[in-house]
C-alpha positions in Angstrom: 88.7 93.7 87.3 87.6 92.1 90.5 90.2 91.5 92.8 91.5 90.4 96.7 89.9 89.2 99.3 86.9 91.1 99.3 85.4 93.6 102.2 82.6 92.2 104.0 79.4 94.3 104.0 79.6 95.5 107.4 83.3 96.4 107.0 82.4 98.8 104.0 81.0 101.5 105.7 84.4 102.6 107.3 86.5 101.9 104.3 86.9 105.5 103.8 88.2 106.4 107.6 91.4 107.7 108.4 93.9 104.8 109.6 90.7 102.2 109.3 91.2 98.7 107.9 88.4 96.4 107.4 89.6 94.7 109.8 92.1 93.9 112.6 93.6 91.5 111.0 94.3 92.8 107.8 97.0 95.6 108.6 99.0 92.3 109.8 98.7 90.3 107.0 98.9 93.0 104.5 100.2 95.8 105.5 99.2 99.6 105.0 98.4 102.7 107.1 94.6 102.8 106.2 94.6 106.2 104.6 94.9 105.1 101.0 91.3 104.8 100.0 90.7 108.2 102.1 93.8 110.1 100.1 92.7 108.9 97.2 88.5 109.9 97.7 89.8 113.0 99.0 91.6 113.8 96.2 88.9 112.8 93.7 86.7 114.9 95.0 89.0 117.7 94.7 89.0 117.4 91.1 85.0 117.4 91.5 84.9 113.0 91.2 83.1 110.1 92.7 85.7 107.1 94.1 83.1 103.9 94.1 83.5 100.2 94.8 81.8 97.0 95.0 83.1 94.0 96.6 82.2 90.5 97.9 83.7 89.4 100.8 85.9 86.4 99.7 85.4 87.1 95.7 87.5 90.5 95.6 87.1 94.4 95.2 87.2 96.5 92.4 87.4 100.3 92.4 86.8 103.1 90.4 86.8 107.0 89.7 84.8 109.3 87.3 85.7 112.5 86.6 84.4 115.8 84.3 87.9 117.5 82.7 87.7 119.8 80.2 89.2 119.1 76.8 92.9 120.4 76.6 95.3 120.5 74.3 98.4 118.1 74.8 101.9 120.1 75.9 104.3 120.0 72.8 106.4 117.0 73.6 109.9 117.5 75.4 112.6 115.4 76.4 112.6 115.6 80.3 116.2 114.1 81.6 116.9 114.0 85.4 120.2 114.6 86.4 121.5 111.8 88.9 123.3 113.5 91.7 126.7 113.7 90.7 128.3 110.8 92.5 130.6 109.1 89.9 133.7 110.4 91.8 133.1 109.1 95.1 133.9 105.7 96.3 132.0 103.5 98.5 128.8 105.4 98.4 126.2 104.3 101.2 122.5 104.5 101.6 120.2 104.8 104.2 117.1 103.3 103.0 113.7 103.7 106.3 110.1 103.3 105.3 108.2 101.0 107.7 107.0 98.5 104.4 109.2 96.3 103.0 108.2 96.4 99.6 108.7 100.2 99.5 112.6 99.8 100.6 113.2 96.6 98.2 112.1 99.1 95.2 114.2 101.8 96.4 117.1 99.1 97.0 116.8 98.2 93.5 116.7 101.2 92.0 119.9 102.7 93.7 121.8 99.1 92.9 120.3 100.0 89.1 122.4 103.2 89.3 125.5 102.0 91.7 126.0 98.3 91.7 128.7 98.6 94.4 126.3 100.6 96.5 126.6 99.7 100.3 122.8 99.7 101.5 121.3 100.0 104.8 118.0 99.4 105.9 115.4 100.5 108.7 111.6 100.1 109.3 111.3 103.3 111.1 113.4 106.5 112.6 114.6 104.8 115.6 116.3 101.9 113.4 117.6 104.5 111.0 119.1 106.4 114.2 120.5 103.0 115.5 122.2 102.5 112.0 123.9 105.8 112.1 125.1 105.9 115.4 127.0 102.0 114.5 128.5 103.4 111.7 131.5 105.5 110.9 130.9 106.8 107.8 129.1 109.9 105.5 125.4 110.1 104.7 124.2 112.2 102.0 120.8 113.5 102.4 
């Protein structure tokens, strides 16, 4: 499925860089580090693959992996359960949530108000807004 923006052809050759964007712009309107697509050919290749793409600069992008596995048999199925760290006793529980993307902390946000509703959350976009956070409160941080 062809989607996005699309990569201009003289933007493609770099798409595979370390911390490279197509372009300036697109870190600021997007977001992203830029090493994505070069985790993600690495890794392919690893497992003996091919990451290719074609895109059209304003009709999208669309990516894709092959890879050789051998045949294996599936593992017998298991129920897998998690155990939540036990917090049920303690009141007032607060969390430090810093990545630098918004998106990554609103998941997280929602997924420690899925578990504790009354959760007190905090956010930063990076260490030095985590470490201004801590020092203004008086409270304790599990980690």
């Amino acid at each position: 499925m062809v989607t996005g923006i699309g990569i201009a052809e003289e933007e493609q050759q770099h798409l595979f860089s370390s911390f490279s964007q197509a372009n300036p712009s697109i870190q600021a309107r997007f977001g992203g580090s830029g090493l994505g697509l070069m985790i993600s050919q690495r890794l392919v290749h690893l497992l003996g693959g091919k990451l290719e793409f074609m895109s059209e600069f304003g009709r999208g992008s669309e990516f894709w992996f092959s890879l050789h596995l051998p045949a294996v048999e599936p593992p017998p199925s298991s129920d897998i359960n998690v155990p939540l760290m036990p917090l049920a006793g303690y009141s007032n529980l607060r969390f430090l949530i810093v990545d630098d993307h918004a998106m990554n902390r609103l998941v997280l946000r929602q997924i420690l108000l899925n578990q504790w509703p009354d959760a007190d959350i905090v956010e930063g976009e990076d260490g030095f807004a985590a470490l201004r956070l801590i020092e203004k409160q008086t409270l304790t941080w599990f980690f």
